[in-house]
SERO-491815 format. One record per residue: z, x negated, y of N, C-alpha, C in turn. Coordinates in steps of 0.2 Angstrom, whole numbers, plus 2048, in hexadecimal, padded with zeros to 3 digits. Atoms other than C-alpha are relative to their C-alpha. Example, Ala and Ser with C-alpha at 12.3 -4.5 7.8 and 13.67 -1.06 7.14 Angstrom:
# SERO-491815
8007FC7FA8277C27EA8007FC806/7FF8047FA8247BC7FB803804805/
# end
This chain:
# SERO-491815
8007FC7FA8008008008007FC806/8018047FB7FC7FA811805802805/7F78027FE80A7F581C7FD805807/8007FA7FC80C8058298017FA808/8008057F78097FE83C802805806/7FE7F97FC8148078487FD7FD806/8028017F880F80A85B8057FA803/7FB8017FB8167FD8687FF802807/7FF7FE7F9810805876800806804/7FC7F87FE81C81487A8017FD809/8008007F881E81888C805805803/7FD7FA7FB82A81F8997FE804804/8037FE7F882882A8A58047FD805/8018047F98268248B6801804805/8017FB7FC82B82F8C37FC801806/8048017FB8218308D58067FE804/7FB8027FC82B8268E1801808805/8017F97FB82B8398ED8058027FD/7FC7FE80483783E8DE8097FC800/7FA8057FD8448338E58047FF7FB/7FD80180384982D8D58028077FB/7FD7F980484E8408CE7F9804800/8067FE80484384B8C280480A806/7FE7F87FA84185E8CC7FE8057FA/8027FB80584186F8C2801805803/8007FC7FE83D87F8C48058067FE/7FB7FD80684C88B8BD7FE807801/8027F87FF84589D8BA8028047FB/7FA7FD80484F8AC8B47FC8037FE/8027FD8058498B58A5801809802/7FE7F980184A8C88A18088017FF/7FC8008068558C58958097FC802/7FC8057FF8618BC8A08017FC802/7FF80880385F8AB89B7FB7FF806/8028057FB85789D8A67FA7FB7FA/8078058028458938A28017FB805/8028057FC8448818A97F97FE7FF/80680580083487A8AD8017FA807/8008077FE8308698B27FD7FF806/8048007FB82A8688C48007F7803/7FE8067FD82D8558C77F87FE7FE/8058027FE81F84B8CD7FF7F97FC/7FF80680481983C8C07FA7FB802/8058047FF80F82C8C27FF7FD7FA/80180180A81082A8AE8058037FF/7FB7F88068138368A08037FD7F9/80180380481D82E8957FF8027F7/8047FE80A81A82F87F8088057FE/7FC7FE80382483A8778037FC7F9/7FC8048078328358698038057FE/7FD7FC80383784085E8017FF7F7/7FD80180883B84484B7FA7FD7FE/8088028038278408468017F7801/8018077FE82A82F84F8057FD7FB/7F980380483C82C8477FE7FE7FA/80480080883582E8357FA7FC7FE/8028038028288258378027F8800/7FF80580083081683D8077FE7F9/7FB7FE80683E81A8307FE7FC7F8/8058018068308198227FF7FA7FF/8048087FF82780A8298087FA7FD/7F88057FF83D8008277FE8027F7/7FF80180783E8078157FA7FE7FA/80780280482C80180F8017F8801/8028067FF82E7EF8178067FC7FA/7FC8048078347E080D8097FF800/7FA8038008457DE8088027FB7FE/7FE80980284C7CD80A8037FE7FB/7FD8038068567CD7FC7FD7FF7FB/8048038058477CF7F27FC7FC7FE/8058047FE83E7C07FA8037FA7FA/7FD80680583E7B17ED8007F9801/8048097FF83D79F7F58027FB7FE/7FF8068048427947E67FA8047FA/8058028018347907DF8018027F5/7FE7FF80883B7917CC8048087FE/7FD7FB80284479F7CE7F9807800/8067FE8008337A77D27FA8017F9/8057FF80782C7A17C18038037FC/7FD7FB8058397AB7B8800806802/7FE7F87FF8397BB7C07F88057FD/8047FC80182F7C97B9801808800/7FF7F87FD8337D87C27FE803805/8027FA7F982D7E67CD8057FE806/7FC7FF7FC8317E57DE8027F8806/7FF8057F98337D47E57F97FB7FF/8058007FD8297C77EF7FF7F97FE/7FE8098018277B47EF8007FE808/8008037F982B7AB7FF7FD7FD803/8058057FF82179F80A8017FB7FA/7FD80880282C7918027FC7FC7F9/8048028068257927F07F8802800/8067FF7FF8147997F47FE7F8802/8008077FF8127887FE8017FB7FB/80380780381677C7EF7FC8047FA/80680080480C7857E47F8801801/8068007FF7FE7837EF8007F7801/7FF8078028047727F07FE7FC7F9/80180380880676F7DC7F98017FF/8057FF8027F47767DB7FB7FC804/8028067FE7EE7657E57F9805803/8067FF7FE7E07707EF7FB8047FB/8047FE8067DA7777DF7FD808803/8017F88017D278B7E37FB8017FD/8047FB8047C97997DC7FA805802/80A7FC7FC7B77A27DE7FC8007FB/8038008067A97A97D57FC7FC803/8088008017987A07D47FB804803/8047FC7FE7867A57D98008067FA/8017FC8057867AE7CA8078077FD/7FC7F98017967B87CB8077FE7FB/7FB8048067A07AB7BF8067FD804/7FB8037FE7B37A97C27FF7FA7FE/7FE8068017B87977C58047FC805/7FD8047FB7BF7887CF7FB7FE804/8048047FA7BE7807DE8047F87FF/7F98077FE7C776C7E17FD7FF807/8018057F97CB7647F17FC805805/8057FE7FC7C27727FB7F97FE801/8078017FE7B376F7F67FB8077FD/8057F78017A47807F57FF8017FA/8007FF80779F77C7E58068057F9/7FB7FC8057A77887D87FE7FF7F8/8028018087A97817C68038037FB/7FC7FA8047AA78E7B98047FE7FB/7FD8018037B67927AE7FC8017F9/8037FF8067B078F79C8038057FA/7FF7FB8047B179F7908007FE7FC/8018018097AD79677F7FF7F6802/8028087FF7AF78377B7FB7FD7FE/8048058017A377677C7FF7F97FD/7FF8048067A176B76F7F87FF7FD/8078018027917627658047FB7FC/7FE80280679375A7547FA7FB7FE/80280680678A7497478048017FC/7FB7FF80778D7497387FC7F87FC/80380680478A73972B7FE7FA805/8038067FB78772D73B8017F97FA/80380780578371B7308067FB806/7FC8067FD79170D7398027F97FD/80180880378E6FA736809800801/7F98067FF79D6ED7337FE7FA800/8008077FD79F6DC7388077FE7F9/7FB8038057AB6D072D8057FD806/7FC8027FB7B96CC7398077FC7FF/7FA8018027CA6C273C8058077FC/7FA7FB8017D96CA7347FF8017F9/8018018097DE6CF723801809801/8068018007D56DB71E7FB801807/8038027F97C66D47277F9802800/8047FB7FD7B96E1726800806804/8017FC7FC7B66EC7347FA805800/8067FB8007AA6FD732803800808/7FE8027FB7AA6FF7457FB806804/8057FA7FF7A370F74F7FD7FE806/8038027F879B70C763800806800/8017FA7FE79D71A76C7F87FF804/8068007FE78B720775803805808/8027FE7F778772578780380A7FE/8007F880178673877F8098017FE/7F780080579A7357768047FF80A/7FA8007FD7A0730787800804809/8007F87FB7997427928068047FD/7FC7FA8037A674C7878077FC802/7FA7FF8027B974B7898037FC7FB/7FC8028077BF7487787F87FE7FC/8048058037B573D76B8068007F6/7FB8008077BC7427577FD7FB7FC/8028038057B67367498028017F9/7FD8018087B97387367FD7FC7FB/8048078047B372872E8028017FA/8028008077AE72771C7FE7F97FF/8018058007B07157177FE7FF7F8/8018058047AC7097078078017FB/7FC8018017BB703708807803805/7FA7FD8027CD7087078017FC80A/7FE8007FA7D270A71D8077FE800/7F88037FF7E26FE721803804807/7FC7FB7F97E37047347F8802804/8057FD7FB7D770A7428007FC806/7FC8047F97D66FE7537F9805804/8038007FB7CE7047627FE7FB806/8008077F97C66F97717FC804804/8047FF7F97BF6FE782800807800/7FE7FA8007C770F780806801804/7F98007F97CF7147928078057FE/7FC7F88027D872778B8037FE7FA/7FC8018077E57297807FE8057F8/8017FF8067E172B76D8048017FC/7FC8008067E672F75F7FC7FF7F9/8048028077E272874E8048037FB/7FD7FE8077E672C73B7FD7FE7FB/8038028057E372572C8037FF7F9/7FB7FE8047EB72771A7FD7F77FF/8008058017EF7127167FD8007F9/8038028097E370C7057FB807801/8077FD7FF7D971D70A7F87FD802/8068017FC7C771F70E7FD803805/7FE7FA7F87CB72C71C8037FE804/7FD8037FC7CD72972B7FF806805/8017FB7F97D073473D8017FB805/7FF8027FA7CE72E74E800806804/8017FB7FB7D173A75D7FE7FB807/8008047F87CB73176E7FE805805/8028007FB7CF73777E7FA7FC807/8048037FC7C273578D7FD7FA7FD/8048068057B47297807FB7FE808/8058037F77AB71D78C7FB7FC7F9/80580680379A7137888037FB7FC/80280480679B70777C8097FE7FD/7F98018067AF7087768008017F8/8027FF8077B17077658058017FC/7F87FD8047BC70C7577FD7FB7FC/8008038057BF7007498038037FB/7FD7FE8077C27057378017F97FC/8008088047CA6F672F8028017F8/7FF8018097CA6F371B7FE7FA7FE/8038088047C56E670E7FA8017FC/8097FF8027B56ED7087FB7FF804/8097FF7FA7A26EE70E7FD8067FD/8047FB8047966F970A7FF806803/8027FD7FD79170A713807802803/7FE7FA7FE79B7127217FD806803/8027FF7F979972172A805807803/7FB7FC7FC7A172D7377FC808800/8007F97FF7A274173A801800806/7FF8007F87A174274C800807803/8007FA7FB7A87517578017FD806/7FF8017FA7A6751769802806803/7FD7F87FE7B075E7748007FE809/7FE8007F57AE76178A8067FF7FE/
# end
């Protein structure tokens, strides 16, 4: 409901200076006995009436407006209430325009809810269904390396691995996987691998150009990877 906007500009009356200050009436006797005043005083403004209509209304407009006790300007106490009736204050509105770093919201040419960062016009949509592309069987050389054991099957990520987000690997080796090392992978990972297995996982956050995962064991012989990619 829209907030009621009372009048502020009620008016006295103004008498005519002639009026020397005092209002004049006519006092005329009835039939009936009684006496009718009418108002014969001279005016240079007529002021507004106030009466029960006006009371009422202002009355209304007091019990519609916000109750301060229902105003909430702690910021936490804000994230637990879940009732009818109250408000949120500057205080917490402010940091969570704060804590959302510039971040808003708008649709596209197209009509599609999204974001905006930093004030900028562009609107990036929000994504309805994930985006993801799959390899399967990828073929991964090894090298014979320091260390015990000192064969590495070894993966490179590509230009196409390091557009997506997230980078999963499930390598099929030869030989039996001791550990898993990473190099020139900036995001935090996650690996897994059963010790003396031929299974192995890697999760890599944010995959860059030519990082690469190693699969270390003590055999040779064919590896290759199941490759998911997720935005």
């Amino acid at each position: 409901m829209a907030k009621q906007v009372l009048p502020t500009n009620f008016m006295d009356d103004i008498l005519n200076e002639s009026m020397n200050g005092k209002r004049r009436w006519i006092i005329t006797q009835n039939d009936d006995g009684t006496y009718t005043f009418e108002d014969a005083t001279t005016y240079d403004q007529l002021g507004n009436t106030f009466g029960q209509a006006q009371v009422n209304e202002m009355n209304k407009a007091i019990n519609e407006s916000v109750d301060q006790a229902r105003v909430i300007d702690d910021y936490k106490t804000l994230a637990a209430v879940n009732q009818n009736g109250f408000v949120p204050g500057a205080k917490p509105v402010a940091q969570l325009i704060s804590d959302l770093g510039g971040l808003s919201f708008g649709q596209d040419a197209d009509g599609n809810w999204g974001y905006k960062i930093g004030g900028a016009d562009t609107v990036v949509p929000f994504k309805g269904e994930l985006d993801f592309d799959y390899e399967h069987n990828v073929s991964i050389p090894y090298v014979v390396a320091a260390g015990n054991p000192n064969v590495l099957h070894y993966y490179t990520m590509t230009e196409e691995d390091a557009a997506y987000s997230y980078l999963a690997l499930f390598a099929v080796t030869a030989g039996s996987v001791v550990s898993i090392e990473l190099s020139g992978v900036s995001g935090p990972s996650i690996v897994c691998n059963k010790p003396g297995g031929n299974y192995s996982f890697a999760l890599i956050a944010n995959p860059v150009l030519n990082g690469k995962v190693n699969f270390r064991h003590g055999g040779t012989g064919d590896g290759h990877v199941f490759k998911l990619m997720i935005k």
